[in-house]
C-alpha positions as CSV (number, residue, x, y, z in Angstrom):
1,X,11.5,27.9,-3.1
2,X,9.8,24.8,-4.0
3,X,9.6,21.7,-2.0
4,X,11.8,18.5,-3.3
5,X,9.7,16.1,-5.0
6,X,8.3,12.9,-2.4
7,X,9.9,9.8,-2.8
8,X,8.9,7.1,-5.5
9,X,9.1,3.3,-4.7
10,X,8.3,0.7,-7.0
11,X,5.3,-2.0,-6.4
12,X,5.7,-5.6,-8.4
13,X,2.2,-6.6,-8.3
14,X,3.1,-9.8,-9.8
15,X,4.1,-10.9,-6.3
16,X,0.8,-9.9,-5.0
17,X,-0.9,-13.4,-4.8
18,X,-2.7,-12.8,-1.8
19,X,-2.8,-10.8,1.8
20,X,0.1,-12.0,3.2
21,X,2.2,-11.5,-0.1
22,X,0.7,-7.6,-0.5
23,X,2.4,-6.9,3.0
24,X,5.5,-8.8,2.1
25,X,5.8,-6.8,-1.0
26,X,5.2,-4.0,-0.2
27,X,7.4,-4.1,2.8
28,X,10.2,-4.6,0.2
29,X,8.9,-2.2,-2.3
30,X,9.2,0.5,0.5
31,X,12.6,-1.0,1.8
32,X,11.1,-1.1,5.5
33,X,12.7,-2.1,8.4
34,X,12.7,-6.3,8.6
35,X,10.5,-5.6,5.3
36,X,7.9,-5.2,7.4
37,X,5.2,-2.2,6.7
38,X,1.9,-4.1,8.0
39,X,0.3,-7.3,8.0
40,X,-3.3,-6.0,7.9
41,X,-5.2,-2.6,7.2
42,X,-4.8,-1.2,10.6
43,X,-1.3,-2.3,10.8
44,X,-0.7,-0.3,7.8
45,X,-2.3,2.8,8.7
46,X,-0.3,2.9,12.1
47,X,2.8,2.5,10.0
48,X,1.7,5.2,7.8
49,X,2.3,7.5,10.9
50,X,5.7,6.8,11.3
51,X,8.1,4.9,12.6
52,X,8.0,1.6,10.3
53,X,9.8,3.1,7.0
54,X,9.1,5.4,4.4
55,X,6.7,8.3,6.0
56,X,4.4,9.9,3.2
57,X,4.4,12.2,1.6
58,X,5.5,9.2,-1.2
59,X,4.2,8.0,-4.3
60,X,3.6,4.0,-4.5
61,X,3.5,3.2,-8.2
62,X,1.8,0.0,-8.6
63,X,2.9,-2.3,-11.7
64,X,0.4,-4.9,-12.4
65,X,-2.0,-3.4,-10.2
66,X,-5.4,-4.8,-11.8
67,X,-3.8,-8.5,-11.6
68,X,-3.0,-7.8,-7.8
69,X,-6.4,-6.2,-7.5
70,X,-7.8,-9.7,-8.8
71,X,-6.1,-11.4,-6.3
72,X,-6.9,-9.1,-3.4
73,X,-10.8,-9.5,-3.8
74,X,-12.2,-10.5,-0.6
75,X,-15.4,-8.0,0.6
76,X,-15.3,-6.3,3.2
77,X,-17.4,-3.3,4.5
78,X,-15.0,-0.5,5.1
79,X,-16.4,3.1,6.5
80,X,-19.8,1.3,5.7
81,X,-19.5,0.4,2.4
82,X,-18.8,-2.6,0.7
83,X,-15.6,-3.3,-1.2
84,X,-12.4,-5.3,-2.2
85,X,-9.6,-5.6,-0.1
86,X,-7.4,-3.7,-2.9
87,X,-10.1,-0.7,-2.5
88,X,-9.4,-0.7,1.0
89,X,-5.6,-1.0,0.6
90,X,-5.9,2.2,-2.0
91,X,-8.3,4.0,0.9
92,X,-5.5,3.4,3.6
93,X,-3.0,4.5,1.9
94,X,-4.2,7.6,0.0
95,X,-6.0,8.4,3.0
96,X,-2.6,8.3,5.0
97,X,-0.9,10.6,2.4
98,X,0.2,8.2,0.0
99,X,0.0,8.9,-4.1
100,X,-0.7,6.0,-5.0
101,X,-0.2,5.4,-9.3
102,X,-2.0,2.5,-10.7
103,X,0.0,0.9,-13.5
């Protein structure tokens, strides 16, 4: 018997003009509770878990993913490496069970 296919939601990242806006879209991208699913990187790993929306297994397809990524650029060392913030976003979430589909 095979298992149903995860869920798919939809990411505009033409509404990703910074931080704050990732969180808000994405919070409506994965029609979470309040439209909230994080307002920072641990935030969205503890919602991963559960509890906040969508659970993974999902699959995130990002639209317009390399302008977001230009918009999400800060550095930051993450697992001690250094990187954007949209490399840590992608690390979060895959790491949290997330397919994440660049488009």
């Amino acid at each position: 018997m095979a298992l149903p296919a995860p869920p798919v939601f939809h990411l505009d990242g033409t509404e990703v003009t910074g931080e704050t806006a990732f969180y808000a879209a994405l919070g409506a991208a994965l029609h979470a509770p309040d439209g909230y699913y994080g307002s920072n990187l641990d935030a969205l790993a503890d919602c991963l878990r559960g509890g906040f929306g969508p659970e993974p297994p999902f699959v995130l397809v990002w639209h317009a993913s390399a302008l977001a990524a230009g918009r999400l650029d800060r550095r930051l060392l993450v697992a001690g490496r250094e990187g954007s913030y949209f490399e840590a976003v992608l690390d979060v979430l895959r790491e949290g069970g997330v397919t994440v589909r660049l488009r």
